[in-house]
C-alpha positions in Angstrom: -48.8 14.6 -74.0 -48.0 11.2 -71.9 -45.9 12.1 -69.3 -43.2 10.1 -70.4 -43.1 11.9 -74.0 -40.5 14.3 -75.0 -40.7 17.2 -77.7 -36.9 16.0 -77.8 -35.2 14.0 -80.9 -32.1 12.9 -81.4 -30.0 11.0 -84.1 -27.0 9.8 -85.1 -25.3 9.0 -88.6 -22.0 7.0 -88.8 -20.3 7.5 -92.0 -17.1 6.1 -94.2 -14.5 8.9 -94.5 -15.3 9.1 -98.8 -16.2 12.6 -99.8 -19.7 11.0 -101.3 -21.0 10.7 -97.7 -21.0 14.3 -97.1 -24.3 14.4 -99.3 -25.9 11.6 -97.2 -24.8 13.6 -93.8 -26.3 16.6 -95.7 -29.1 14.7 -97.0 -30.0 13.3 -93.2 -29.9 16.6 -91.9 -32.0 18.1 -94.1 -34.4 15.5 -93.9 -34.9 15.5 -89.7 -35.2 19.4 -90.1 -37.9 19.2 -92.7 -39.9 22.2 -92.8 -37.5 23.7 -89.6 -36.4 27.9 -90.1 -32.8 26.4 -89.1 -32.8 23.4 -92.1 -30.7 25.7 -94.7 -28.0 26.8 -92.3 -27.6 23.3 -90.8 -27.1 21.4 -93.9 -24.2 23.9 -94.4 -22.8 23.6 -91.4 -22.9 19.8 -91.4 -21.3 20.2 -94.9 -18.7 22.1 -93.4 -18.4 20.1 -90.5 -18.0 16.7 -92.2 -15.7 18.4 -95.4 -13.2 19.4 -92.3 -13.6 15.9 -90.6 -12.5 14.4 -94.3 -9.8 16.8 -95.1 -8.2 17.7 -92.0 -8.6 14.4 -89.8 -7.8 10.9 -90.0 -11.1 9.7 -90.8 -10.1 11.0 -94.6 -8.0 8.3 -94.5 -8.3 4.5 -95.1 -11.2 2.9 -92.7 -11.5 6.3 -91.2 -14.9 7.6 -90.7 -16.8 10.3 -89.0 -19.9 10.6 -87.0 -23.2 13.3 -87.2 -25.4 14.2 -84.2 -28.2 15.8 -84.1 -30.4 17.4 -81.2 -33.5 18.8 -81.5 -35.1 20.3 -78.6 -37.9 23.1 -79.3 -35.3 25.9 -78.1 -32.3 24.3 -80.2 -30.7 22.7 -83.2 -27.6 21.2 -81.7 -25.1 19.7 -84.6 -22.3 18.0 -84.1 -19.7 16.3 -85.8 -17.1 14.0 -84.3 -14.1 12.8 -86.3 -11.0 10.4 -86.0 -8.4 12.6 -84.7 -5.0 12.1 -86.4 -4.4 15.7 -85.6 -2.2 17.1 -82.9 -4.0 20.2 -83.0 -8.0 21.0 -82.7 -9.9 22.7 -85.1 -9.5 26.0 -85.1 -11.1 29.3 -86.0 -9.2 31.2 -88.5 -10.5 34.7 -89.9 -9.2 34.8 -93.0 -9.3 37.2 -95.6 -12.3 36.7 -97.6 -10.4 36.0 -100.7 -8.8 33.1 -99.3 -9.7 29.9 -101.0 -9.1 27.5 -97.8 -9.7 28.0 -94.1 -12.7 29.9 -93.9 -15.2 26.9 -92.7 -15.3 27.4 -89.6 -15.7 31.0 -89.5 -19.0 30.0 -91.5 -20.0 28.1 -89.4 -19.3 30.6 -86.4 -21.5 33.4 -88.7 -23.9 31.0 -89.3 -24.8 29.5 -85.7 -25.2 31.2 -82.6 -22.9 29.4 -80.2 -20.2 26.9 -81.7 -18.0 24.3 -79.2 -14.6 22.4 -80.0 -13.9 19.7 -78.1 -11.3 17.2 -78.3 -9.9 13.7 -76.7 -7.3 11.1 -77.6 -9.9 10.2 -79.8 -10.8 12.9 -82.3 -12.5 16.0 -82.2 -15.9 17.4 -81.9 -17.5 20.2 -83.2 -20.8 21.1 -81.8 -22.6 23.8 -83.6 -25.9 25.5 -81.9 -28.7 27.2 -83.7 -31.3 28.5 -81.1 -35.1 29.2 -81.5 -35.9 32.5 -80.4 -39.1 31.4 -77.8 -39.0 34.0 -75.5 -38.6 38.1 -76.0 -34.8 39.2 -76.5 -34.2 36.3 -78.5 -32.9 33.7 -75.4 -34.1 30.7 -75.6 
């Protein structure tokens, strides 16, 4: 490998604030992590991710939009999924009961990755969800 080559990827996806584009962000995530052990519970969290970004945020709104990154190192999926704010509060995690029909994303997502980040500006929010490779014994990457 040159030395100026990287096992390293990253990518970005801008998309309209319509519920159809939650398919492309699933569709774009699922296609980078072709053939990846982490592809399945990625393109649920994204699905997650960019449902909450619609419903909750003002990029559900008129010219609103949200944005999908996506790190790939050999250690880590990194996912994250910025939207346009709107809000005066963050995201959240909410345990709710498992009957509850709303609410519960992102505990999913918390089950399904291994570390999850919220982090907001005057701006929006971001949600940064991690799902690490296990490459050395004990499982840390």
């Amino acid at each position: 490998m040159h030395e100026y080559m990287s096992r390293v990827g990253v990518w970005g996806l801008s998309c309209p604030g319509f519920p159809e584009e939650i398919s492309r962000a699933r569709r774009f995530t699922r296609d980078i992590l072709h053939g990846s052990p982490h592809a399945e519970a990625a393109e649920l969290i994204v699905s997650e991710l960019s449902t909450n970004a619609i419903l909750h945020t003002a990029s559900g709104q008129r010219y609103g939009t949200f944005h999908l990154a996506l790190a790939v190192t050999p250690q880590v999926v990194a996912l994250s999924v910025t939207d346009d704010g709107g809000t005066n509060a963050a995201p959240k995690i909410e345990h709710q009961d498992q009957d509850a029909e709303h609410g519960r994303g992102l505990s999913m997502v918390t089950a399904l990755a291994h570390h999850v980040v919220i982090h907001d500006t005057h701006d929006g929010h971001t949600v940064t969800a991690e799902l690490y490779t296990d490459t050395r014994p004990g499982g840390h990457p």
